[in-house]
C-alpha positions as CSV (number, residue, x, y, z in Angstrom):
1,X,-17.0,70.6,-42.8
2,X,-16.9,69.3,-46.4
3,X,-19.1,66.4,-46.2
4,X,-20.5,63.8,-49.0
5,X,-24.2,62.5,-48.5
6,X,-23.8,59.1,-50.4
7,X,-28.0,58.4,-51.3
8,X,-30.2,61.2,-52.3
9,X,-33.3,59.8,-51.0
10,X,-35.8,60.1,-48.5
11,X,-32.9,59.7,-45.6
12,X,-29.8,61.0,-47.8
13,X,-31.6,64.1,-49.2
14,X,-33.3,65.4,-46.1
15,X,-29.8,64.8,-44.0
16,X,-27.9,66.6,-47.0
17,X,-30.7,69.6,-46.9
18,X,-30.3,69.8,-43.2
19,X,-26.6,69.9,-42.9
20,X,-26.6,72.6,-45.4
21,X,-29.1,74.3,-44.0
22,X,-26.6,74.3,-41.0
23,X,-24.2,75.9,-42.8
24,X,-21.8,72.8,-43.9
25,X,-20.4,72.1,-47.3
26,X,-22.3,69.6,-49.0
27,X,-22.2,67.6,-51.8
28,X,-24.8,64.9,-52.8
29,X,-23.8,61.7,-54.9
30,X,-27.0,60.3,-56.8
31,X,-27.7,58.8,-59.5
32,X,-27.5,60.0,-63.1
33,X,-31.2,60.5,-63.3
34,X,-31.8,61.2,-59.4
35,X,-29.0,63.9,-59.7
36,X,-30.5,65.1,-63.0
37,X,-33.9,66.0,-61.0
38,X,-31.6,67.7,-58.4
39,X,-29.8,69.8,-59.9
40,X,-32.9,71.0,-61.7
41,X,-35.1,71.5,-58.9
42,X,-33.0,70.9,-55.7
43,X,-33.7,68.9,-53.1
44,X,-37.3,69.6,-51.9
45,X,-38.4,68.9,-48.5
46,X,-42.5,69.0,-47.8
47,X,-43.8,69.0,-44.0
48,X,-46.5,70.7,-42.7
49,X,-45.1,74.6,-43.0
50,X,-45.3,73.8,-46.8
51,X,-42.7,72.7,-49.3
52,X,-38.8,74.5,-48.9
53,X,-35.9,73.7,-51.8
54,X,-32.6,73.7,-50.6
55,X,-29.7,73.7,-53.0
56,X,-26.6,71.4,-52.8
57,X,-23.7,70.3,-54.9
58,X,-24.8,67.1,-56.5
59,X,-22.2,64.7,-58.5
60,X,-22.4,61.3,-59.9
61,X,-19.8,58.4,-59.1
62,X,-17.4,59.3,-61.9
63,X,-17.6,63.2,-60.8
64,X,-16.2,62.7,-56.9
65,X,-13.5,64.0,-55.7
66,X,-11.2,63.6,-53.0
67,X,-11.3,66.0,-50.6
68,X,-14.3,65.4,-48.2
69,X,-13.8,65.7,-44.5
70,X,-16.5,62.8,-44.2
71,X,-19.0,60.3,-46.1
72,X,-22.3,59.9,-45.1
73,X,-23.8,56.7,-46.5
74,X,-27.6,57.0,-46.6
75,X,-28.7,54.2,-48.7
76,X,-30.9,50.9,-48.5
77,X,-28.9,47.8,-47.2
78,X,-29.0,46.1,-50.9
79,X,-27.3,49.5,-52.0
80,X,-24.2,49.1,-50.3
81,X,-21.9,47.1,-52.8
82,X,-22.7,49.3,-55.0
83,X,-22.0,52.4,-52.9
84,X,-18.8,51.3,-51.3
85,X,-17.9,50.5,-55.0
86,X,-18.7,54.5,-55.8
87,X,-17.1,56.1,-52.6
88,X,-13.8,53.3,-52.5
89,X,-11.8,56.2,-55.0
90,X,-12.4,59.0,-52.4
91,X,-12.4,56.8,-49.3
92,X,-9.2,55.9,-49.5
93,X,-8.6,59.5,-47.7
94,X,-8.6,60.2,-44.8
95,X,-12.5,60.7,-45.1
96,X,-14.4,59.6,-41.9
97,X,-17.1,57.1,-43.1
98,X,-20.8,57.5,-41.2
99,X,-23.4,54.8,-41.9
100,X,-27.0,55.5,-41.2
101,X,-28.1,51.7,-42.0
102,X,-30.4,49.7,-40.4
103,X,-29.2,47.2,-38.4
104,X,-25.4,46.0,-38.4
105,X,-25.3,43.5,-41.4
106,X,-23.5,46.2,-43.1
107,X,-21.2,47.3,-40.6
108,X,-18.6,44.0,-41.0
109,X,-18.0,44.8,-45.1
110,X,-17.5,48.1,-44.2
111,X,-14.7,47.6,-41.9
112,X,-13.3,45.0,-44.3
113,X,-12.9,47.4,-46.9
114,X,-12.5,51.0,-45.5
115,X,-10.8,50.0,-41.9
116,X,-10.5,52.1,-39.3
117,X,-12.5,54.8,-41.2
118,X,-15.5,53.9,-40.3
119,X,-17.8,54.8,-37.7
120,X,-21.3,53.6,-36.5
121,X,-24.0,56.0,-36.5
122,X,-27.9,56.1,-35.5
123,X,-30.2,58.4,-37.5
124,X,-33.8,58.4,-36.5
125,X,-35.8,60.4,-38.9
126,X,-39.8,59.7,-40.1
127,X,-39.4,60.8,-44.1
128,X,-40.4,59.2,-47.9
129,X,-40.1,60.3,-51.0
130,X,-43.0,61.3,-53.0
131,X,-43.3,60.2,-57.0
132,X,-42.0,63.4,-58.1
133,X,-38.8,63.0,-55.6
134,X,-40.4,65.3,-53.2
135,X,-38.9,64.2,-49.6
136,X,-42.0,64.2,-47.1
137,X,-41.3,64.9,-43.3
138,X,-43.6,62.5,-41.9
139,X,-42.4,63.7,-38.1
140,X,-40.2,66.6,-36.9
141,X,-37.7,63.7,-35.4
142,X,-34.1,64.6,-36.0
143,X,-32.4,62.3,-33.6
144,X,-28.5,61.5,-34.3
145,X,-25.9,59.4,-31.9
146,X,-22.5,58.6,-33.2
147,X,-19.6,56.9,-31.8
148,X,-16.4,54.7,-32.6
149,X,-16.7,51.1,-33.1
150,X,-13.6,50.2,-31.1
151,X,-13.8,53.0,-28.4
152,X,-14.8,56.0,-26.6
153,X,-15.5,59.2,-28.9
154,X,-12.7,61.3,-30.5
155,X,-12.2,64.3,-32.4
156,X,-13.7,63.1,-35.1
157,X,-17.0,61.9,-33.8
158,X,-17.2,65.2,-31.8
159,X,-16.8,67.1,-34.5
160,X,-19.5,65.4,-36.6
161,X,-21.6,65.7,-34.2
162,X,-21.2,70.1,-34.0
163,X,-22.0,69.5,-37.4
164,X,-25.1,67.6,-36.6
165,X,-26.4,69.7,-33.8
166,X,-26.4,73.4,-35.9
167,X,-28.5,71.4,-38.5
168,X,-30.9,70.8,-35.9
169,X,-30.7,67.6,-34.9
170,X,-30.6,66.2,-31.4
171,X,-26.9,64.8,-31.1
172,X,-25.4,62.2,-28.8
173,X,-22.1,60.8,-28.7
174,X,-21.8,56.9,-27.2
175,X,-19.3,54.8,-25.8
176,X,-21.2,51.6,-27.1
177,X,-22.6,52.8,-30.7
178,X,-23.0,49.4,-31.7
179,X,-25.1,48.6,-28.7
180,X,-27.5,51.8,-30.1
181,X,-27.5,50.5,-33.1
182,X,-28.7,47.2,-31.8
183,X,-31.4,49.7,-29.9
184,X,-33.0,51.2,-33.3
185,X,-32.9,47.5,-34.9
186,X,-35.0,46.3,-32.1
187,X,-37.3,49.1,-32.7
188,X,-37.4,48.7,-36.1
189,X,-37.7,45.6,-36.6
190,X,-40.1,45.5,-33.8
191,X,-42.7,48.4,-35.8
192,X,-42.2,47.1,-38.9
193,X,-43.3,43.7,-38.0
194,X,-46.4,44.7,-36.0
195,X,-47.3,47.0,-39.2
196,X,-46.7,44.7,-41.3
197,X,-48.0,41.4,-40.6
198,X,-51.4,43.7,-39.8
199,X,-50.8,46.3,-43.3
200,X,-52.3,48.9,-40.6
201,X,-51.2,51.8,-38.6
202,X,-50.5,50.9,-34.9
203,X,-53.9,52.8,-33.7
204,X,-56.3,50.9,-35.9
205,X,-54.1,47.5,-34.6
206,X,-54.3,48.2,-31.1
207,X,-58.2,49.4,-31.4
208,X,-59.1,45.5,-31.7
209,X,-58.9,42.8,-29.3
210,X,-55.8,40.8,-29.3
211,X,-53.8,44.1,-31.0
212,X,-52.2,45.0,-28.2
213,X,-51.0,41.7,-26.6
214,X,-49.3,40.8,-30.0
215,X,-47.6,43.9,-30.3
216,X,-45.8,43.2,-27.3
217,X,-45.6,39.8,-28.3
218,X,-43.1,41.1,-31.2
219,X,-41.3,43.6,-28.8
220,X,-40.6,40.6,-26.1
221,X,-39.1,38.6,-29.0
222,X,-36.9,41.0,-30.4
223,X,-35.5,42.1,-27.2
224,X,-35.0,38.5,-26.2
225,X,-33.0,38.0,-29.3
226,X,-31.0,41.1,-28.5
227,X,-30.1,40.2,-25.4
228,X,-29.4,36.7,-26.2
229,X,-26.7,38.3,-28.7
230,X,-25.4,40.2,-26.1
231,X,-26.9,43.6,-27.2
232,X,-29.4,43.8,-24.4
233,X,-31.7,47.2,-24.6
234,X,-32.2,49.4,-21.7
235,X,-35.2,49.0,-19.8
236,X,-36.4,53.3,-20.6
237,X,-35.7,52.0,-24.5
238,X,-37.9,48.8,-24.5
239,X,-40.5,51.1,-22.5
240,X,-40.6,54.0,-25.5
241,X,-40.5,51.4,-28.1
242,X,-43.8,49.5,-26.0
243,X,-45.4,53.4,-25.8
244,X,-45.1,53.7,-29.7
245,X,-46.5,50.1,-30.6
246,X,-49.5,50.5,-28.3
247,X,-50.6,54.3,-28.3
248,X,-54.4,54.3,-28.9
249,X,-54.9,56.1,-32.4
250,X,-52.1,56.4,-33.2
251,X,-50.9,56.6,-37.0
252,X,-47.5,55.1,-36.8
253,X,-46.5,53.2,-39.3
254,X,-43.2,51.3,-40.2
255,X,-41.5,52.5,-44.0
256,X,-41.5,48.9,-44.3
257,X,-45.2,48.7,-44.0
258,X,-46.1,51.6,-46.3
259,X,-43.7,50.4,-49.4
260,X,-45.8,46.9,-48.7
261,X,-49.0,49.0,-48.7
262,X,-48.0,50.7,-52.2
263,X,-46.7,47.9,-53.8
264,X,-42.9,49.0,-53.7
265,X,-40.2,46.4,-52.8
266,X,-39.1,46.4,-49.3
267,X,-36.4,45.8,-47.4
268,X,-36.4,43.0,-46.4
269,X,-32.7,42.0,-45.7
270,X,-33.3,44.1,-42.2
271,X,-36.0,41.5,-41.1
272,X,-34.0,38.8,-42.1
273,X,-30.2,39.3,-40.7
274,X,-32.4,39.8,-37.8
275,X,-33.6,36.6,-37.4
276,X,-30.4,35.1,-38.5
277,X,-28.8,36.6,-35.5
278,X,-31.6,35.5,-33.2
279,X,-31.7,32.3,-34.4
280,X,-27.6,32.2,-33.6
281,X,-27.9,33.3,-30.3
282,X,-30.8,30.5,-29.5
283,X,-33.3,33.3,-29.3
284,X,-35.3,32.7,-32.4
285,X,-37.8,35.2,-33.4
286,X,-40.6,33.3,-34.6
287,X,-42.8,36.7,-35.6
288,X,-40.4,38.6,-37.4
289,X,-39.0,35.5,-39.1
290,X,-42.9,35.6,-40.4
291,X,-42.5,39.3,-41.5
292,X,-39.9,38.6,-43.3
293,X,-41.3,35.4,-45.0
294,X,-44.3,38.1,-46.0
295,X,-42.1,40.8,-47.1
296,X,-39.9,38.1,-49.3
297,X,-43.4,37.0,-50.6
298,X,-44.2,40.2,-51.3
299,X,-41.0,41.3,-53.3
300,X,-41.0,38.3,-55.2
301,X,-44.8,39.5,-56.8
302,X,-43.4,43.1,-57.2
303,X,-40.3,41.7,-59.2
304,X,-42.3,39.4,-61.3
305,X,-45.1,42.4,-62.3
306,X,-42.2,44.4,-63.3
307,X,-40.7,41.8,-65.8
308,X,-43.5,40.5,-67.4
């Protein structure tokens, strides 16, 4: 497949470097300076076998072309105006459109814009990008599930997802993608708040009275809010999400949590259409509404260091 990796990131990059590594064709659309780095030194992936460089094509918005088979979108949610505003040339194809978001804010433009183009997708990958754009595998995870929005999976998703599984990953196809998607936002948001509201790794949180019992404080309220919106999560879900937030030692952390811990702006906008949804469905999620009070706190300082 000819495939476009929209985001060159710590998601975009190691997706692009895995589906080449898998044999696609793969072109990666960055930034002037991000794709500057890359075509110089490649995309660069560090885990604990060392540091590999894999080499792509890379463009910028005003070098696409039109001929992908499908458009990965692997940016941050405050990203995506901009992005659809890059891809809308090429998208106008017959180009599938897959994105690996968090949560479902973005999922309604999307459709307004690109149609019946777009599908929902679930990535679930534990990476960041260094200072010198390294990408860091922070976990071995490589976990995919794809599906229509409207429907059962076609010929499309199916072949998407061959493309997915000789890169590696661990592929499912779903008859309710949006219900998965609903899945990881629990977890996310779920993670991120414990992590957050404590700046510590789940281990050191758990390790102290009280830890525990508000972890699964924040899981209770985020699958209430899910399943007042009609997204509820299966049971073995909520149970692997409760195993992560409570494992004794463990050094878990949320990305959220780490870009508060170094002093980088967050994203926030996942916490928050969150809430805005639980509060809609008469589930309101007092703790996460908190997180993302903090995290808005937070951004604002980082912002105002920056200008003055």
């Amino acid at each position: 497949m000819r495939l476009l990796i929209a985001g060159a990131g710590a998601v975009g990059g190691f997706v692009a470097a895995r589906l080449a590594d898998g044999g696609q064709d793969v072109t990666v659309l960055a930034r002037p300076h991000r794709a500057e780095q890359l075509r110089d030194s490649g995309l660069r992936l560090a885990s604990q076998g060392g540091i590999r460089t894999v080499r792509t094509s890379v463009v910028t918005a005003d070098e696409l072309s039109s001929d992908y088979d499908a458009i990965v979108l692997a940016v941050k949610s405050g990203d995506l105006d901009s992005v659809m505003d890059d891809i809308g040339p090429v998208a106008k194809q017959s180009a599938a459109i897959v994105p690996f978001l968090n949560g479902i804010a973005h999922i309604e433009p999307l459709v307004h814009r690109f149609g019946s183009a777009v599908l929902g997708g679930v990535l679930r990958i534990s990476t960041e990008v260094g200072a010198d754009g390294t990408i860091e595998v922070l976990a071995p995870t490589f976990d995919v599930e794809l599906g229509e929005l409207d429907g059962p999976p076609g010929a499309r998703v199916d072949e998407l997802a061959s493309a997915f599984r000789a890169a590696g990953a661990n592929v499912a196809t779903s008859d309710d993608i949006v219900g998965a998607m609903w899945a990881k936002w629990v977890f996310i948001v779920s993670i991120g708040a414990v992590t957050s509201l404590m700046r510590a790794p789940v281990g050191d949180i758990v390790a102290v009275a009280g830890g525990e019992a508000f972890a699964r404080a924040v899981l209770a309220e985020a699958a209430a809010a899910a399943a007042a919106a009609g997204h509820p999560v299966a049971e073995d879900d909520l149970q692997l999400t409760e195993q992560t937030l409570t494992a004794a030692g463990s050094a878990v952390t949320a990305s959220m949590s780490r870009d508060l811990i170094a002093g980088r702006r967050t994203e926030v906008a996942v916490f928050d259409d969150f809430a805005e949804q639980a509060r809609a469905a008469g589930a309101p999620a007092r703790l996460i509404e908190l997180s993302a009070l903090v995290l808005r706190v937070h951004n604002h300082r980082v912002l105002a260091a920056s200008t003055s």
